[in-house]
C-alpha distance (Angstrom), angle and dihedral (degrees) to the residues before:
residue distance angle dihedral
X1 . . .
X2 3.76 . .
X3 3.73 90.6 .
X4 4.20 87.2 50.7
X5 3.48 96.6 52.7
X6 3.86 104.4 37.9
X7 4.20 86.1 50.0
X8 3.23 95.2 50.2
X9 4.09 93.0 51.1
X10 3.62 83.5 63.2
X11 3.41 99.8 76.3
X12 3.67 92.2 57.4
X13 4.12 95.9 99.2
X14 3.37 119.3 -79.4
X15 4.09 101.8 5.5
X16 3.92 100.1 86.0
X17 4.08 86.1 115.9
X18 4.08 85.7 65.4
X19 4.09 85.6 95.8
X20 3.28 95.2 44.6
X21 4.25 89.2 56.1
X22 3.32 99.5 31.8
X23 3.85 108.4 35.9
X24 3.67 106.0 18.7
X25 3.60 100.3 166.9
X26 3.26 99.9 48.2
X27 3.50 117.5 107.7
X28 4.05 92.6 -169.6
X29 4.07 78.2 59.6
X30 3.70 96.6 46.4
X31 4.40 94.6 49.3
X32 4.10 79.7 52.6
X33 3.52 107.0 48.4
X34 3.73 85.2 47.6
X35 3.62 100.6 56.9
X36 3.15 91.9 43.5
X37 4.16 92.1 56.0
X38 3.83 80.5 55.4
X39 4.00 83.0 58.1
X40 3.42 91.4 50.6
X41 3.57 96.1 45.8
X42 3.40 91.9 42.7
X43 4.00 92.2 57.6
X44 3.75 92.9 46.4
X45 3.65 86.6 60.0
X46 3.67 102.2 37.1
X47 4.02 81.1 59.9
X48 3.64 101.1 47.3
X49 4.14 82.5 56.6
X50 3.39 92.2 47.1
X51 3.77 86.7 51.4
X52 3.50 90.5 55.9
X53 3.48 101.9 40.9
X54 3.97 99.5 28.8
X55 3.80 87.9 98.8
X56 3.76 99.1 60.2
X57 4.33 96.9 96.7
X58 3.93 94.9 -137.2
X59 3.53 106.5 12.7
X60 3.61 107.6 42.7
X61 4.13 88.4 50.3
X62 3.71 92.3 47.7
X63 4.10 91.8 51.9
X64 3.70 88.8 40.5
X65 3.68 93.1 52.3
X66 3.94 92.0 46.0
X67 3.86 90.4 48.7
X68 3.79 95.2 48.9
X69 4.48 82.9 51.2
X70 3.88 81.1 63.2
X71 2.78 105.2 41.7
X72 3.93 91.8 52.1
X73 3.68 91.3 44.6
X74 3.81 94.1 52.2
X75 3.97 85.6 54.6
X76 3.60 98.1 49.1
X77 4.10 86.2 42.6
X78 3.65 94.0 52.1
X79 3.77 94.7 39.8
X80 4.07 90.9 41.2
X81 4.37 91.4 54.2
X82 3.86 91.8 39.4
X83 3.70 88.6 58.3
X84 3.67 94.6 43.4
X85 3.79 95.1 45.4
X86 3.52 91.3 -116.7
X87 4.12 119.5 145.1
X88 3.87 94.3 -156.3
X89 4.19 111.5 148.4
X90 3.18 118.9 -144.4
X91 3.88 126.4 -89.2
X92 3.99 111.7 -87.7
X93 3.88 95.8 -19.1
X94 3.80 107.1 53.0
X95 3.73 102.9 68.0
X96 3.97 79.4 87.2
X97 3.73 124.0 104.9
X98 3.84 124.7 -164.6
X99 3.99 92.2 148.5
X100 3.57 111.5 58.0
């Protein structure tokens, strides 16, 4: 359960290194904190585009409303497997690994 809940914190932001401090041989920990640094990477990116694009009127709210949809459903993805047990990457951007 410890591994759960801990995992699933990670997604919150900033805090996907929580597994990696607190359960560091856990490999259940490890798959989590990575996905969510692809949240977090994929946020920091989502709002450099929508710093770019934000002053278009129509078009620059519409992709910053679709990219803040994401990025919500990634979090609730991430935090809904982690809680399950479940090792499921995301779709189209999880097959990358930066934590090993």
């Amino acid at each position: 359960m410890k591994e759960k809940v801990i995992s699933a914190v990670s997604y919150l932001w900033i805090l996907f290194f929580l597994p990696l401090i607190l359960i560091p041989n856990s490999s259940f920990g490890r798959f989590h904190a990575n996905q969510a640094f692809i949240n977090l990477l994929f946020a920091v990116a989502a709002a450099i585009v929508d710093l770019v694009l934000g002053w278009i009127p129509i078009i620059g709210t519409l992709i910053s409303m679709i990219l803040g949809l994401v990025g919500a459903i990634l979090v609730i993805w991430g935090i809904a497997t982690a809680l399950t047990g479940q090792q499921k990457p995301y779709p189209f951007i999880g097959g990358f690994k930066f934590i090993k």
